[in-house]
C-alpha positions as CSV (number, residue, x, y, z in Angstrom):
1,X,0.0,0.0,0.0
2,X,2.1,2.9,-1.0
3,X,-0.6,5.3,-1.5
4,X,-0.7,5.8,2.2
5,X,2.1,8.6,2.0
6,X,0.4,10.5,-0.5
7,X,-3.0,10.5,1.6
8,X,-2.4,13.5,3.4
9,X,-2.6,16.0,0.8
10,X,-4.8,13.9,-1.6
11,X,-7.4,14.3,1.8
12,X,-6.7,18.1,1.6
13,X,-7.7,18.1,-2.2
14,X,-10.7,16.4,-2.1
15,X,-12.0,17.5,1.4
16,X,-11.7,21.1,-0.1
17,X,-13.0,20.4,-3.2
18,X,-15.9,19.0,-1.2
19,X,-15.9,22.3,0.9
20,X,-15.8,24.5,-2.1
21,X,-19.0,22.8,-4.1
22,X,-20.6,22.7,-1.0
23,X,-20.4,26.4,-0.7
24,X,-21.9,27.3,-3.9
25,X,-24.4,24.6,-3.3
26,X,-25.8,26.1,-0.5
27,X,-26.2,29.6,-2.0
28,X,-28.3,27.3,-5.1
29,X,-30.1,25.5,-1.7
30,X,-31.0,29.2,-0.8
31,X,-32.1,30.7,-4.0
32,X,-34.4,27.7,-4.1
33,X,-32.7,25.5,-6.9
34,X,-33.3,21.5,-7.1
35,X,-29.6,21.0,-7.0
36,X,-28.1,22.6,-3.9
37,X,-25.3,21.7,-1.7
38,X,-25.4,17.7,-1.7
39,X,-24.9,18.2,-5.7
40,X,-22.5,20.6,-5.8
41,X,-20.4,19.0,-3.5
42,X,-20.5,15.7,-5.6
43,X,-19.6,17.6,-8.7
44,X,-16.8,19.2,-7.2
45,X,-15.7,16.0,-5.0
46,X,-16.3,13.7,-7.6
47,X,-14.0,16.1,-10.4
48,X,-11.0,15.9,-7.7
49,X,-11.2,12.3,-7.1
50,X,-10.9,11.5,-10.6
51,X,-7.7,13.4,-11.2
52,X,-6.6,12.1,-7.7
53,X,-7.0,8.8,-9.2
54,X,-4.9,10.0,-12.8
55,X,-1.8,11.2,-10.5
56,X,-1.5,8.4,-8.2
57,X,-1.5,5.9,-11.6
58,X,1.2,7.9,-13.6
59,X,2.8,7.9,-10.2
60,X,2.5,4.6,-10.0
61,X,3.3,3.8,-13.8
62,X,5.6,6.7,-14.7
63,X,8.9,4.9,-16.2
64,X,7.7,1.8,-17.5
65,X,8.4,2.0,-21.5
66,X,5.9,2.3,-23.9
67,X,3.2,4.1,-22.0
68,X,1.5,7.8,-22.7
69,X,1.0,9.3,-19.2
70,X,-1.0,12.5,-19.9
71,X,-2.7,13.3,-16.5
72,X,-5.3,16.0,-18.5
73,X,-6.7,12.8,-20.2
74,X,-9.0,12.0,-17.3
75,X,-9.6,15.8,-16.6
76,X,-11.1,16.7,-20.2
77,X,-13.0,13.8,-19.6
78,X,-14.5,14.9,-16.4
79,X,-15.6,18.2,-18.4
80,X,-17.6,16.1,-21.2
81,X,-19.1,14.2,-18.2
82,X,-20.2,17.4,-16.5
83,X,-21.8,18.6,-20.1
84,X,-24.0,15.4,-20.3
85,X,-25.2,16.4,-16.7
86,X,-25.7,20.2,-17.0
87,X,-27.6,19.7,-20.8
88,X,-30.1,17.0,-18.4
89,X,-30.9,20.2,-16.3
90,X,-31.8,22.7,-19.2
91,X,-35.6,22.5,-19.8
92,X,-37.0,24.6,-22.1
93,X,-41.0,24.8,-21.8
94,X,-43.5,27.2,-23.2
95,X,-40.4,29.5,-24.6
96,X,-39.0,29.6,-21.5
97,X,-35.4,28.2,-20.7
98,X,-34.5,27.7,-17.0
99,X,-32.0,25.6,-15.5
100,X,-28.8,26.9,-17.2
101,X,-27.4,29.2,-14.4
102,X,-27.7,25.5,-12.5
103,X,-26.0,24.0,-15.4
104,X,-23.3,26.2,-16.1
105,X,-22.6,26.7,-12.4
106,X,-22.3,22.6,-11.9
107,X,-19.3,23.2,-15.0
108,X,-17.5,25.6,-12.7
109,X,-18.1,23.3,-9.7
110,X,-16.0,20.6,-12.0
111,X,-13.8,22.6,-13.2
112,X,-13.1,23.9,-8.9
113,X,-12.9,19.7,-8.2
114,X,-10.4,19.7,-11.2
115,X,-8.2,22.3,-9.8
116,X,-8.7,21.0,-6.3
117,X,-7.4,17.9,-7.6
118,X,-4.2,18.5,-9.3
119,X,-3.3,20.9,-6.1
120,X,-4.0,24.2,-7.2
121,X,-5.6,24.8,-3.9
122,X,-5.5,28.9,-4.0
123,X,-7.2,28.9,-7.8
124,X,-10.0,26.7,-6.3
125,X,-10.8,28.9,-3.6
126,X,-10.4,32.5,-5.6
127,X,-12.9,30.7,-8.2
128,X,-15.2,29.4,-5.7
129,X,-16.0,33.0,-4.1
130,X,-16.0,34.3,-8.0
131,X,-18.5,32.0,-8.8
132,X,-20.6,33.0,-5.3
133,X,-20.3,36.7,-6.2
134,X,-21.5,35.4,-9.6
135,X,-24.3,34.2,-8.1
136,X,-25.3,36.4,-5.7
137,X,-24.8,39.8,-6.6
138,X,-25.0,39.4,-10.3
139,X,-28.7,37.8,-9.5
140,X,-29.3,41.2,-7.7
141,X,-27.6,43.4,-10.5
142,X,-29.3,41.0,-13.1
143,X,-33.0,41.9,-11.3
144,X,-32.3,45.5,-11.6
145,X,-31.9,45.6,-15.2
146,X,-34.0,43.2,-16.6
147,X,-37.1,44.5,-17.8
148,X,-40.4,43.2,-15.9
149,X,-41.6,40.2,-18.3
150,X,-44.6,41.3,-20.2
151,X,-48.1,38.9,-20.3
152,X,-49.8,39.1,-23.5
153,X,-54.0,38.3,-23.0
């Protein structure tokens, strides 16, 4: 078992990956959104793990001949997985579209796990509380400009 060693900061990654997705899950959880802080949490957690898992295995394969060790492989991936997950939240009913704020704030969450993951611990934080301040006061900023929606009879 030689991953032991590594656990330490591995736990760091992925606890504050967990932290971070958590935090903007609870501001969703607030402003009433289906997916909220169990779901953000999982996206971020879930992003982290799987590079987690790509740097222990070219750590664990790096100098055997004849293998391609490119550790972005399973990250790029992680982003086409989050894409089949956000396109399931856009619904688009009676010419109304809602859902994609959700959507495109579950691809940050992946791309926070991502960063979490390969240790860039400062760039998931800063981009966690630029995401809340995206959701928060850009809501508010958003509300004050947007004309009040017109009913036809």
């Amino acid at each position: 078992m030689t991953d032991f060693p590594l656990l330490g900061p591995m736990l760091v990654r992925l606890v504050l990956a967990a932290v971070c997705g958590a935090i903007l899950g609870l501001e969703r959880t607030v402003a009433g959104k289906h997916a909220g802080v169990r779901t953000y949490a999982l996206v971020t957690l879930g992003s982290a793990l799987f590079v987690v898992i790509s740097e222990l295995v070219i750590a664990r394969y790096l100098g055997q001949t004849g293998l391609t060790l490119d550790p972005l492989r399973i990250a790029s991936q992680v982003v086409v997985g989050i894409g089949f997950l956000g396109a399931g939240l856009i619904i688009f009913k009676e010419s109304k579209i809602s859902g994609l704020t959700t959507a495109a704030g579950l691809w940050v969450a992946a791309g926070i796990g991502v960063a979490a993951g390969f240790g860039l611990l400062a760039l998931a934080i800063v981009v966690t509380v630029l995401t809340l301040l995206i959701f928060t006061f850009l809501w508010l900023f958003e509300k004050r400009i947007k004309p009040a929606e017109r009913h036809e009879d």
